[in-house]
N, C-alpha and C positions, 0 to 999 in steps of 0.2 A: 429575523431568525435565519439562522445560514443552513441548508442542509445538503447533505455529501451523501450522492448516491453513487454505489457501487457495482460494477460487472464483471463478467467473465472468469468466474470463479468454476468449478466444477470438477469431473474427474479425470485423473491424466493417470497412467503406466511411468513406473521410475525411468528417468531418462529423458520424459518428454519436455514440454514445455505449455504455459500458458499466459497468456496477458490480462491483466486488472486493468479497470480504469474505474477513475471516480472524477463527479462533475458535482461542481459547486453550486449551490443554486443562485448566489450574490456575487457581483464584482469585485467585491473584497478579496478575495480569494488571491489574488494578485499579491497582495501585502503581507502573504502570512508563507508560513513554514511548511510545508506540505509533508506529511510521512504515511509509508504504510508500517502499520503493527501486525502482530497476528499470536491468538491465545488455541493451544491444543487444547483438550481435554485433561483438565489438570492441572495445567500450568497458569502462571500469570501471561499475563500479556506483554510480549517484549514489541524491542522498537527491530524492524526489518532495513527500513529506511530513510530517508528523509531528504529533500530536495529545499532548498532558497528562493526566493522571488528569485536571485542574481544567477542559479542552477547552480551551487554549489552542495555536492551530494555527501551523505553519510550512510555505508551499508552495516549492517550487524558481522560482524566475522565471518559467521557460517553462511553468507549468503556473497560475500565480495567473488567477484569473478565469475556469479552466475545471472546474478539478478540484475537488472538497470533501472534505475526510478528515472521520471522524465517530467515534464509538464510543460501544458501547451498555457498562457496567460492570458491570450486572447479567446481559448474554448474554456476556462475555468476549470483545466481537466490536467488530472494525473497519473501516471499510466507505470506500472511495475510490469517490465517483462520479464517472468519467469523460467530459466529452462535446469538441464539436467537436474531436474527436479526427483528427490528423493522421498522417503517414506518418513522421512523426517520432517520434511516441508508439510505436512498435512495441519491445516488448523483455519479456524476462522482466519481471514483476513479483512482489518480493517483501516479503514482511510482516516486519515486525522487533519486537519487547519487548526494551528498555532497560531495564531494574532499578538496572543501576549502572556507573559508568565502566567496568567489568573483567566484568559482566554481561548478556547479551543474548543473545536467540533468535533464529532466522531461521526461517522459514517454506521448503516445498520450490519456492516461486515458480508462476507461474502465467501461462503465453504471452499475450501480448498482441500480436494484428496488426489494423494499420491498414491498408489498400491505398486505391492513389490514383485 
């Protein structure tokens, strides 16, 4: 059983900035698709981002040119830096490992508020 614990969540002032990370508890963590999501209140849960074993990224529209997804493969860790973060940004954020179309973890998520 794989599990993805998440940090560095909490409250920021629109403008700021903050950094996620989530660590894998297995080595496998290397072979799979790494993404952050994240669900407001209300809403479904969309994709934010998404990183490759090989580091090739994918950001959600409203997040390109603020957000950076990264991962280290030798700490089994994946890190979303955060900034000019808006009031729109505010919602759970969670960590996910893709392995295979029918495969995937989800992290316990980790609050993110922005105030205006």
């Amino acid at each position: 059983q794989v599990q993805l614990v998440e940090s560095g969540g909490g409250f920021v002032q629109a403008g700021g900035s903050l950094r996620l990370s989530c660590t894998a508890s297995r080595i496998i963590f290397s072979n799979g698709v790494m993404g952050w999501y994240r669900q407001a209140p209300g809403k479904q849960r969309d994709l934010v981002a998404t990183i490759t074993r090989g580091g090739s990224t994918n950001y959600a529209e409203s997040v390109k040119g603020r957000f950076t997804i990264s991962r280290d493969n030798a700490k089994n860790t994946v890190n979303l830096q955060m900034s000019t973060l808006t009031p729109d940004d505010t919602a759970v954020y969670y960590c996910n490992l893709l392995l295979s179309s029918s495969l995937s973890y989800w992290g316990q998520g980790t609050q993110v508020t922005v105030s205006s």
